[in-house]
C-alpha positions as CSV (number, residue, x, y, z in Angstrom):
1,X,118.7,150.6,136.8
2,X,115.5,149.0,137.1
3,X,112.8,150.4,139.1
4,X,110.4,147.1,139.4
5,X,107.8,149.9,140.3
6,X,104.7,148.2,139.1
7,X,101.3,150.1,139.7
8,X,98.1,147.7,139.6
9,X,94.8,148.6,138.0
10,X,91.5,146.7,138.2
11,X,89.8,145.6,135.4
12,X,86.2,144.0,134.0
13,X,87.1,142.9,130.6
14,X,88.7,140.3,128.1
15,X,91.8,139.9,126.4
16,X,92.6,137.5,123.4
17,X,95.5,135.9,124.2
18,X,97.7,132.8,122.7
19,X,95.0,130.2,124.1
20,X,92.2,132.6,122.8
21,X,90.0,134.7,124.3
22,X,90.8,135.5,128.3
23,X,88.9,137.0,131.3
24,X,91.1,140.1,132.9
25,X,90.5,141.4,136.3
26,X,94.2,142.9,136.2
27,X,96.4,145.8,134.5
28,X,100.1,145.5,135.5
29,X,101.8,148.8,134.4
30,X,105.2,149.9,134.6
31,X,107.7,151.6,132.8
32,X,111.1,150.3,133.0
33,X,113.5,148.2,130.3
34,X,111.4,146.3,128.3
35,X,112.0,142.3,127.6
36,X,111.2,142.4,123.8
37,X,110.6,145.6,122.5
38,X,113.9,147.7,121.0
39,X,113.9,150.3,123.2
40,X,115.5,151.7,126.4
41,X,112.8,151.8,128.5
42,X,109.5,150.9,128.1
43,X,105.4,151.3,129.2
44,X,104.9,147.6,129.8
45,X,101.4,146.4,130.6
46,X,100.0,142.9,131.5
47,X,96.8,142.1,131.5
48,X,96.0,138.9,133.7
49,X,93.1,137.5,135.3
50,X,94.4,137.2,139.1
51,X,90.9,135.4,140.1
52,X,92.4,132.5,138.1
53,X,95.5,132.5,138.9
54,X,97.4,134.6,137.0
55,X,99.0,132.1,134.7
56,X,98.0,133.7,131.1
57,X,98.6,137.2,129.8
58,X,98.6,139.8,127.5
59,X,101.6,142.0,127.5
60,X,102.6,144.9,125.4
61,X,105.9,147.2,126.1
62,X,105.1,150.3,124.0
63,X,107.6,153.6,123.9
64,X,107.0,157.0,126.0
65,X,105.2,158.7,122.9
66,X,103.2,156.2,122.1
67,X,101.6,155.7,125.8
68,X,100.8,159.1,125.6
69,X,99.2,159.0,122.2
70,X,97.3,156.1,123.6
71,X,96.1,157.8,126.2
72,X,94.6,160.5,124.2
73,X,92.9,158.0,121.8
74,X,91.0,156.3,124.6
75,X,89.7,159.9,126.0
76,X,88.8,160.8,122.7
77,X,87.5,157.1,121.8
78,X,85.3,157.1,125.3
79,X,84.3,161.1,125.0
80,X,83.0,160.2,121.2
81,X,81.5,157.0,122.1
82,X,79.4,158.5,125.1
83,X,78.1,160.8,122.8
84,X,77.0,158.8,120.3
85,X,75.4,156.5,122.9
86,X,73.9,159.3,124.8
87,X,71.9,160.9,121.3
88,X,70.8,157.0,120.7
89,X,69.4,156.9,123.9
90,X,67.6,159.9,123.6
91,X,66.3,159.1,120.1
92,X,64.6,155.8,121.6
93,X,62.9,157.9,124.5
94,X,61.4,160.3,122.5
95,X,60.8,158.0,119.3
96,X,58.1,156.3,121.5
97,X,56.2,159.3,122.3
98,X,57.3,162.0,120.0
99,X,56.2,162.6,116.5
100,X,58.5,162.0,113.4
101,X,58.8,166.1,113.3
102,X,59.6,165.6,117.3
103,X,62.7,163.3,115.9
104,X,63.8,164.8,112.8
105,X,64.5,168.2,115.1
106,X,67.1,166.6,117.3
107,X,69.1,166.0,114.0
């Protein structure tokens, strides 16, 4: 049975799609039978740009496991990726008034 449950995220971004590179303003997610992919049921998401219409998307219909697998990479992707960007920021700050020994103790 098909659900047709789709939940709707916003989005600030860009996809590459057939036609090239794409604005997105829209996540379409649901998990139901998929139209390609060979499973039973699916995570399907579409990435559109609703502001312009809708008419091009990305899709991707990816199994149970690997949604959740997913989902841990981007936590881990965004957790790593503040750090890092947090320890450059705080290297610029202090590089313009601290001393080399100032820098060389935050490593």
């Amino acid at each position: 049975m098909c659900s047709y449950i789709v939940e709707k995220a916003a989005m600030h971004g860009s996809a590459k799609g057939p036609s090239g590179w794409m604005r997105i303003d829209t996540a379409n997610v649901y998990y139901d039978h998929p139209f390609h992919a060979p499973l039973d049921h699916a995570l399907g998401i579409d990435f559109i740009c609703e502001a312009d219409g809708g008419r091009e998307r990305v899709a991707v219909e990816i199994s149970r496991e690997s949604a959740l697998e997913l989902i841990e990479k981007i936590k881990a992707a965004l957790a790593t990726g503040d750090a890092a960007h947090d320890k450059a920021v705080a290297c610029e700050r202090i590089s313009v008034t601290a001393s080399q020994g100032d820098v060389a103790n935050l490593f």
